[in-house]
C-alpha positions as CSV (number, residue, x, y, z in Angstrom):
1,X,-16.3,8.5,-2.6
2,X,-14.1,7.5,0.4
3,X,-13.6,4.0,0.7
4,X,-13.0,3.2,4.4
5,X,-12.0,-0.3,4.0
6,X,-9.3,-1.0,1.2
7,X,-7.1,-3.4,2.1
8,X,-3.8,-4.6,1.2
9,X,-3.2,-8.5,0.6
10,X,0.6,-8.4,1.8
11,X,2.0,-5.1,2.8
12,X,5.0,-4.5,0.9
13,X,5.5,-2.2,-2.3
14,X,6.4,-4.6,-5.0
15,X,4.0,-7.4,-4.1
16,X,1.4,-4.8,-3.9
17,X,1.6,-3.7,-7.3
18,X,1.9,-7.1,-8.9
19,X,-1.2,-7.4,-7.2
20,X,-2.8,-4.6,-8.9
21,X,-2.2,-5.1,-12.2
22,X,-2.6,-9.1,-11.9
23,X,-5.8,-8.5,-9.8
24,X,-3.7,-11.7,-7.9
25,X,-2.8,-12.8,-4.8
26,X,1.6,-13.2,-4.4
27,X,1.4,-16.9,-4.0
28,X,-0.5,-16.8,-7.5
29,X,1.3,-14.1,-9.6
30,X,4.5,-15.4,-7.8
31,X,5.6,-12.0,-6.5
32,X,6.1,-12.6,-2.8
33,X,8.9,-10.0,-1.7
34,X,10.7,-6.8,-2.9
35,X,13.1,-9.2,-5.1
36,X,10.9,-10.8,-7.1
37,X,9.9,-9.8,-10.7
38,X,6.6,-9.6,-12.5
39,X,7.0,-12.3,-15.0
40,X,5.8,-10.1,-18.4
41,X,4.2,-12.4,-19.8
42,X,1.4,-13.0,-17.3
43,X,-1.4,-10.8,-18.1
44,X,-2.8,-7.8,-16.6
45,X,-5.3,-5.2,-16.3
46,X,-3.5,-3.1,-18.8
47,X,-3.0,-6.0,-21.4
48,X,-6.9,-6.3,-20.9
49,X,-7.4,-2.7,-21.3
50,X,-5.2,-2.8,-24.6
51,X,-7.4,-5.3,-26.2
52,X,-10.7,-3.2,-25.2
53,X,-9.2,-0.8,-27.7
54,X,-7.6,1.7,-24.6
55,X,-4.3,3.3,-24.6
56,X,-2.2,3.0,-21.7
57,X,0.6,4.4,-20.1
58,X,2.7,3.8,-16.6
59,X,4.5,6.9,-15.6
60,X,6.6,6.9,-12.4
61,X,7.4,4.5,-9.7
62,X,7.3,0.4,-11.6
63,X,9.7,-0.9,-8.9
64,X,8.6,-4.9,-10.7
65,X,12.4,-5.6,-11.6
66,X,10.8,-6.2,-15.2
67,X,10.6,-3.6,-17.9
68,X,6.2,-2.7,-18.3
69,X,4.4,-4.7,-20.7
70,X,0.7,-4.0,-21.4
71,X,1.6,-0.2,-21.8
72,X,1.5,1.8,-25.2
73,X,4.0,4.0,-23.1
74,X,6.1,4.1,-20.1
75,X,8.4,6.1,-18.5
76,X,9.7,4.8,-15.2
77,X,12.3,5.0,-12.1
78,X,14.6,2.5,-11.9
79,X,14.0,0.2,-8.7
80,X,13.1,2.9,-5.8
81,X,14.6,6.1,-7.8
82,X,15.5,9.2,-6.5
83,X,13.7,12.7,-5.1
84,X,16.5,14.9,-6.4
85,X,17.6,14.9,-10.1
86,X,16.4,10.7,-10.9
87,X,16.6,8.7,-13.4
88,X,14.0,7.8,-15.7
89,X,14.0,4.5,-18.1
90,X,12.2,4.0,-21.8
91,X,12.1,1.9,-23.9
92,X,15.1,3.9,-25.6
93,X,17.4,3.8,-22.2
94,X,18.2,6.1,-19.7
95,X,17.7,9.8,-18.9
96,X,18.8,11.9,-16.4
97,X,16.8,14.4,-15.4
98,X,16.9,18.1,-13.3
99,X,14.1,18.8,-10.7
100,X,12.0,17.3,-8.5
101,X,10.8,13.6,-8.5
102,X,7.6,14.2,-7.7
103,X,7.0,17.5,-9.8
104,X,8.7,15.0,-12.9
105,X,6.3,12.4,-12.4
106,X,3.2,14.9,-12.8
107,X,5.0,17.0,-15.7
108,X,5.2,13.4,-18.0
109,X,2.1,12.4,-17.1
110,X,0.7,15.6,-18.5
111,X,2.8,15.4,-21.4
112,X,1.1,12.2,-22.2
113,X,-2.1,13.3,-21.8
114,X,-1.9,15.7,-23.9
115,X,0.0,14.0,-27.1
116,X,-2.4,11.5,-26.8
117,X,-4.5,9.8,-29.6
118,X,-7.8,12.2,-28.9
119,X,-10.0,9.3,-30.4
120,X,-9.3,6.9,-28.0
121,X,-10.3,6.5,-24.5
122,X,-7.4,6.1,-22.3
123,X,-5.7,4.2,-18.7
124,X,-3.0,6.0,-17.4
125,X,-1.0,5.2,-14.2
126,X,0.7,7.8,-12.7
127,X,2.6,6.8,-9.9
128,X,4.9,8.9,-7.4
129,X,7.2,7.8,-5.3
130,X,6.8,10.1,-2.4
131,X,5.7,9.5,0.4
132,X,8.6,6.7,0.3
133,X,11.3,6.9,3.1
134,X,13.3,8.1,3.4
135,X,11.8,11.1,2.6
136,X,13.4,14.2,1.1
137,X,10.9,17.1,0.7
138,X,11.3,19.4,-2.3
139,X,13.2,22.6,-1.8
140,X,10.0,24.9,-1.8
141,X,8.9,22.8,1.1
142,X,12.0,22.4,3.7
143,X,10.9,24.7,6.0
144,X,6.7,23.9,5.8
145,X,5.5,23.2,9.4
146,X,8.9,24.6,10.7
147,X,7.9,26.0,14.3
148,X,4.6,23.9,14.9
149,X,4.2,20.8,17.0
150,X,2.5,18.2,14.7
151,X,-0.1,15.7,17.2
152,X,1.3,12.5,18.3
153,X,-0.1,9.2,17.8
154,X,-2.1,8.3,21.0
155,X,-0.1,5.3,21.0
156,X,3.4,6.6,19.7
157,X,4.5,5.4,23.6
158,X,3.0,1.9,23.2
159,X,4.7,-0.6,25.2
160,X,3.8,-3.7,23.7
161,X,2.1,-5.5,26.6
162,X,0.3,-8.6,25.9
163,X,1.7,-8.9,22.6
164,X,3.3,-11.7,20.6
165,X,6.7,-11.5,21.0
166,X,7.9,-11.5,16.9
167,X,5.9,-8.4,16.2
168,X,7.3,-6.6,19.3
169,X,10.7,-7.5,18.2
170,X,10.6,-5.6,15.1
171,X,13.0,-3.3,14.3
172,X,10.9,-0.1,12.6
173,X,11.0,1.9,16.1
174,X,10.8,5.5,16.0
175,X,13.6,6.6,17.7
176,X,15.4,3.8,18.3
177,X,15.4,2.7,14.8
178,X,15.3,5.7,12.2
179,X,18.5,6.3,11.1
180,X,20.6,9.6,10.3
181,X,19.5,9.3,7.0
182,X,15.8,9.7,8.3
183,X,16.2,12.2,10.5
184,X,18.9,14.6,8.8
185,X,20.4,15.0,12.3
186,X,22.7,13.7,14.3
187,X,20.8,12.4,18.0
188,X,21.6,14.7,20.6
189,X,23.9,13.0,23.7
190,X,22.1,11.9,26.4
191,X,18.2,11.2,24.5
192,X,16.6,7.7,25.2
193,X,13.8,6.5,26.1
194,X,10.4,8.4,25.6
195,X,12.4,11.9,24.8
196,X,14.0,10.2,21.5
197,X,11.3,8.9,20.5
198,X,9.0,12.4,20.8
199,X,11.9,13.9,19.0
200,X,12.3,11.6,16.5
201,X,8.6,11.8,15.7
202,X,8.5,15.7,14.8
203,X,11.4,15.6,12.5
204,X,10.1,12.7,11.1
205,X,6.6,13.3,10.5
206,X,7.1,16.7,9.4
207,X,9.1,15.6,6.0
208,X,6.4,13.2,5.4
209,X,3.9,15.8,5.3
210,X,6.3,17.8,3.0
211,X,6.8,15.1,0.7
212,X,2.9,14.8,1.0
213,X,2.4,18.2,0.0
214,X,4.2,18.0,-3.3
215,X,2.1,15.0,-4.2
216,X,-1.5,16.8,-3.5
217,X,0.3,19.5,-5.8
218,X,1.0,17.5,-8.9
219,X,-2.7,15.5,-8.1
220,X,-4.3,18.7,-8.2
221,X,-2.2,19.3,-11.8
222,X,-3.9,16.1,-13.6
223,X,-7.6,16.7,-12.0
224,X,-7.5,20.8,-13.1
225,X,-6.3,19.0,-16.8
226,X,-9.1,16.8,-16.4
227,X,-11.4,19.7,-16.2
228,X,-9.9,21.9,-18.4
229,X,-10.5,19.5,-21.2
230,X,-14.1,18.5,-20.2
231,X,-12.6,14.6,-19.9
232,X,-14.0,15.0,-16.2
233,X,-17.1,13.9,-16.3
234,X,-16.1,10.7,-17.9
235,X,-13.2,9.5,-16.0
236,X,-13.0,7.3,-13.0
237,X,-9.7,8.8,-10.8
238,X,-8.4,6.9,-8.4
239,X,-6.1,8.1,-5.7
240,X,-4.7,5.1,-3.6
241,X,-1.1,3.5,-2.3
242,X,0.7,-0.2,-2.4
243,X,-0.4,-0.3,1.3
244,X,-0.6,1.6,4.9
245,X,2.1,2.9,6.5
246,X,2.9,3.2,10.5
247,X,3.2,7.1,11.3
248,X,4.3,6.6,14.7
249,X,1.3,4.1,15.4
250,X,2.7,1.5,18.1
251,X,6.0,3.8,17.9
252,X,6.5,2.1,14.5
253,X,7.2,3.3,11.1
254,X,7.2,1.5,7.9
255,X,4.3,-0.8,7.1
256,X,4.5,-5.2,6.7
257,X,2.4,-6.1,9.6
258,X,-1.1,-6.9,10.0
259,X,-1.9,-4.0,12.0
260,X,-4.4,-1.8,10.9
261,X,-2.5,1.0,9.8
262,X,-0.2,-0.9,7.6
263,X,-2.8,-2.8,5.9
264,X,-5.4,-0.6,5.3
265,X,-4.9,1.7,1.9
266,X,-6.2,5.2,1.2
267,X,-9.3,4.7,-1.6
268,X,-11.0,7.8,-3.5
269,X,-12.6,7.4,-6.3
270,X,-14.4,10.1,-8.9
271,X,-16.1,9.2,-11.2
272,X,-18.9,11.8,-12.1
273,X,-22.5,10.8,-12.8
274,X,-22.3,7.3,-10.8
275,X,-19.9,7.6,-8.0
276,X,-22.2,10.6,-5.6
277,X,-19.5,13.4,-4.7
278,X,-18.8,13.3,-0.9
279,X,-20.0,9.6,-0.2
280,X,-18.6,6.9,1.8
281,X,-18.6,3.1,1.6
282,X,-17.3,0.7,4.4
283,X,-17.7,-1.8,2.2
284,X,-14.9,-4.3,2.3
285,X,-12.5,-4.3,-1.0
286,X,-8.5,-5.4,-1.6
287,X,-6.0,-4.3,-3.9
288,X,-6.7,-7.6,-5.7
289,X,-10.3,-6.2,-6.9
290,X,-9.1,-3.3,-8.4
291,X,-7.9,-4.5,-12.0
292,X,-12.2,-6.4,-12.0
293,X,-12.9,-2.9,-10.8
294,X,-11.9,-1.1,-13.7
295,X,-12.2,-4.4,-16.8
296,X,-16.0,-3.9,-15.6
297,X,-16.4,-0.3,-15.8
298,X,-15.0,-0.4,-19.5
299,X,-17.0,-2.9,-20.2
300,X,-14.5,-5.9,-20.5
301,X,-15.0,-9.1,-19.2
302,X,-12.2,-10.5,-16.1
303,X,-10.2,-13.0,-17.5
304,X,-10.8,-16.6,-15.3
305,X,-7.4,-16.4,-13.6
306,X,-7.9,-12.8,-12.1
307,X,-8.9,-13.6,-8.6
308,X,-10.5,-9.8,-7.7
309,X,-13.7,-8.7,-7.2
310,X,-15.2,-5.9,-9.3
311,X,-16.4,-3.3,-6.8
312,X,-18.2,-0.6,-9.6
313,X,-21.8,-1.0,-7.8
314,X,-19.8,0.0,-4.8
315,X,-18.7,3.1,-7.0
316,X,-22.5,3.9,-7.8
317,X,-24.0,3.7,-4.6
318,X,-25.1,0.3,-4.2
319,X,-23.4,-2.7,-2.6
320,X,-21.2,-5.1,-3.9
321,X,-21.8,-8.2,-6.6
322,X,-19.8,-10.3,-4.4
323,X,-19.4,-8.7,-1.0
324,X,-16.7,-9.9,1.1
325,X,-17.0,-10.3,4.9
326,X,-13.4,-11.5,5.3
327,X,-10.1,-10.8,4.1
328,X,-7.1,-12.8,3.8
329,X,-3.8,-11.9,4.2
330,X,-0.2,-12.7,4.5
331,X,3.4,-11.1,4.5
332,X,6.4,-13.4,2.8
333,X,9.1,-11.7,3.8
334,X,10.6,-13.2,6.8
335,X,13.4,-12.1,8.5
336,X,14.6,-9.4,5.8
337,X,17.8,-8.6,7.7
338,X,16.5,-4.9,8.2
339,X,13.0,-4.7,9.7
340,X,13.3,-8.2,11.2
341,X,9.3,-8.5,10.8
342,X,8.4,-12.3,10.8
343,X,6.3,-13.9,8.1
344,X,2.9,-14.3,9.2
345,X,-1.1,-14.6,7.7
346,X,-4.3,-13.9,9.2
347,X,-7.6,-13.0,8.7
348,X,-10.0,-9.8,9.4
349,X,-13.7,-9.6,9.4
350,X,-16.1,-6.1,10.2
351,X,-15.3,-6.6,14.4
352,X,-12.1,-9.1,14.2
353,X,-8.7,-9.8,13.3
354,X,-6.9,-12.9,14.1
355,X,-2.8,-12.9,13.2
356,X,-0.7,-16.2,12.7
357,X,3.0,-16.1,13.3
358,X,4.9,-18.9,12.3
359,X,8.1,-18.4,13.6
360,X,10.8,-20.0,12.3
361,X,10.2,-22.1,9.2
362,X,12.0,-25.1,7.9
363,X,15.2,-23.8,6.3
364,X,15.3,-20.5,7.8
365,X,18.5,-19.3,9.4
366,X,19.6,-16.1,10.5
367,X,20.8,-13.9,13.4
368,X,17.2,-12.3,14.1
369,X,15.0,-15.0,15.8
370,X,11.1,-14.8,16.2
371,X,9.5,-16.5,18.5
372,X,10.6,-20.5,18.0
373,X,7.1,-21.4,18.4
374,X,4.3,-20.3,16.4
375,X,2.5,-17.2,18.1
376,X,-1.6,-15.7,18.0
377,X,-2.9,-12.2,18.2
378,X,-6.5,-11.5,18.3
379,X,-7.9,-8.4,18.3
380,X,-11.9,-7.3,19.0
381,X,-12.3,-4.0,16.6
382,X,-15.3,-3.2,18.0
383,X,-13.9,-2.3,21.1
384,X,-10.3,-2.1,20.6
385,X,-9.4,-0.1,17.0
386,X,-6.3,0.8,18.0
387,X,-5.5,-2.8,18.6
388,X,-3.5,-2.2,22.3
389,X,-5.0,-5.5,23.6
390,X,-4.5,-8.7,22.4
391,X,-7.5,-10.6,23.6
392,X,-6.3,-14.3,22.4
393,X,-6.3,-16.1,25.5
394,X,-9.4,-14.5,27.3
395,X,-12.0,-17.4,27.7
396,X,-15.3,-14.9,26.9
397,X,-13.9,-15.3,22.6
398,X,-12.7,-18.9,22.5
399,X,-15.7,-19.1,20.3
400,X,-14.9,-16.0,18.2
401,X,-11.6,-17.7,17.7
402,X,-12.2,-21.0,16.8
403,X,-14.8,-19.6,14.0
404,X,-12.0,-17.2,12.5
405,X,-9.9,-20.1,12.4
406,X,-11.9,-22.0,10.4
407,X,-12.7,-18.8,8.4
408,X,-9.1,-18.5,7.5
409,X,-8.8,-22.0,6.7
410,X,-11.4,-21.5,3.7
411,X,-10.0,-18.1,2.9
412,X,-6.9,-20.0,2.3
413,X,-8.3,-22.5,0.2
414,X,-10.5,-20.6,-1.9
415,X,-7.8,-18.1,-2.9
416,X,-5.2,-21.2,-3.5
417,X,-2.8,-20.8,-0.7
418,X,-1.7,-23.5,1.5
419,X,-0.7,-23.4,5.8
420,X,3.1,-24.7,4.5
């Protein structure tokens, strides 16, 4: 099944995954930014999955500060890791190893798979690191889609009319913004404008497709394992991210804003005899709902503080117990220094988004400034998917907008989080 509508609660990596395992929002697991750790004593879906008598394992990218707890077994990079010759961490300490990052996170993931206690059913989470920027394709790929002129973004020349000013101050511009380090390359004299950023595209989308490629690879190694051993039929795979990521979209890369690229997540699931092969749901789900999703499939109550949503009827065709028509979310990281996004929250529905910018809180200093004053987007999906227009101050949805306001309002308060 392809899940259409998976979305991310803040859009960064390490808030993401504390969000996954806790099946919590970051204001409740208290895992806002890229600096903060996972406490490890707070439980998780793995902890839960321990005590329903499953082994687990977390193989590959952790990047929680904390050393795992909850797994029988780990083996992970320290912080972001490398692509070439990284680093792994065990409980015994530090390796070094020679290869390929993302052929190394496949090869332990077999190798646990296949030491493992036969009697037992198991949770593994294998977790790559590519497609991470900046991205450094393995050696059997450098030269894949050398030659070829990979399709542009329709908006990769977006101008940002009609926008709130904080967003449109970001730094994540292709182009103008990727670094040497990005591009391999030095920028030829003389490029600006719409020429850099066309340029700038290619090199950079094509080692994102490269890095891609190695990941299908090693994907492809667990599910033919899977099959060889006859454990197919009775294991749920998921294939997902942390969050979206801008390729080129807006003439951005990276992810943190509410924009649809950068929130929405990539969803498949398999899981033979209930999920139909080659279905689709547009049913609304969020990284919070997986850890629900998976207690309930093993038959294992959610613990009270998990605020998820268990969507396994979604899995089997049907529709959810609990189905959500809006989603909340919101990105903690003001100001970082780097991508100068502001902190903001919102709210999406099926046909609308609304976006809150707060500009510049209480105690917040710095060299980047958003807008002083707080700042609105509203977007109508129906007719605007792309989000180009920002539609906030058009009389015809003063309606639509005061509704979502008070919508975001309870979204707020039911999930624990306050305006301050």
């Amino acid at each position: 099944m392809k899940l259409n509508n998976c979305f991310c609660t803040n859009s960064i990596c390490t808030p993401s995954r504390a969000a996954i395992l806790t099946g919590q929002y970051s204001h409740k697991n208290g895992v806002y930014t890229l600096n903060d750790k996972l406490d490890g004593s707070r439980n998780n879906v793995a902890k839960e999955l321990q005590a329903a008598g499953y082994q687990t394992a977390m193989i590959g990218k952790w990047h929680l500060v904390n050393t795992p707890t909850g797994f029988d077994h780990w083996n992970i990079l320290p912080g972001q890791g490398a692509y070439y010759d990284p680093e792994f961490i065990t409980a015994a300490g530090r390796k070094k190893y020679t290869g390929y990052c993302t052929d190394l996170i496949g090869d332990f993931s077999l190798e646990w798979l296949k030491g493992r206690d036969k009697t037992k059913p198991f949770f593994l989470m294998c977790h790559h690191k590519a497609p991470h920027r900046p991205w450094q394709p393995s050696p059997k790929y450098a030269k894949l889609f050398e030659g070829i002129d990979i399709p542009e973004p329709d908006n990769l020349l977006d101008k940002h009319v009609g926008m709130a000013a904080s967003p449109s101050a970001v730094k994540m511009r292709v182009g103008e913004d990727t670094t040497k380090t990005d591009l391999k390359v030095d920028r030829p004299a003389g490029l600006e404008g719409e020429a850099l950023k066309k340029w700038a595209y290619q090199l950079y989308i094509k080692d994102y497709l490269r890095c891609v490629q190695s990941v299908d690879d090693n994907v492809g190694r667990v599910l033919d394992y899977l099959e060889a051993e006859k454990l197919a039929e009775n294991t749920l795979v998921i294939y997902t991210s942390d969050q979206g990521f801008f390729l080129g979209d807006h003439g951005f890369f990276d992810k943190r804003l509410m924009y649809e690229e950068s929130l929405r997540m990539p969803l498949l699931a398999r899981l033979p005899g209930v999920t139909k092969a080659g279905s689709v749901s547009d049913e609304m789900v969020l990284n919070v709902d997986f850890a629900a999703t998976f207690l309930e499939l093993a038959g294992r109550e959610k613990p009270a503080e998990m605020q998820g949503r268990s969507f396994g009827k979604v899995l089997a065709g049907g529709k959810a117990k609990e189905p959500r028509k809006a989603v909340y979310y919101r990105y903690w990281m003001h100001n970082d220094g780097d991508h100068h996004v502001p902190g903001h929250y919102g709210v999406r529905t099926k046909d609308y988004k609304l976006i809150y910018y707060y500009g510049k809180p209480l105690g917040m200093t710095g060299a980047f400034e958003p807008a002083t004053a707080p700042e609105w987007e509203f977007f109508d999906l129906r007719k605007d998917k792309r989000e180009m227009t920002n539609r906030y101050s058009e009389p015809a949805y003063q309606g639509v907008i005061a509704k979502l306001k008070v919508e975001l309002a309870r979204l707020q308060k039911e999930v624990g989080d306050t305006a301050a």
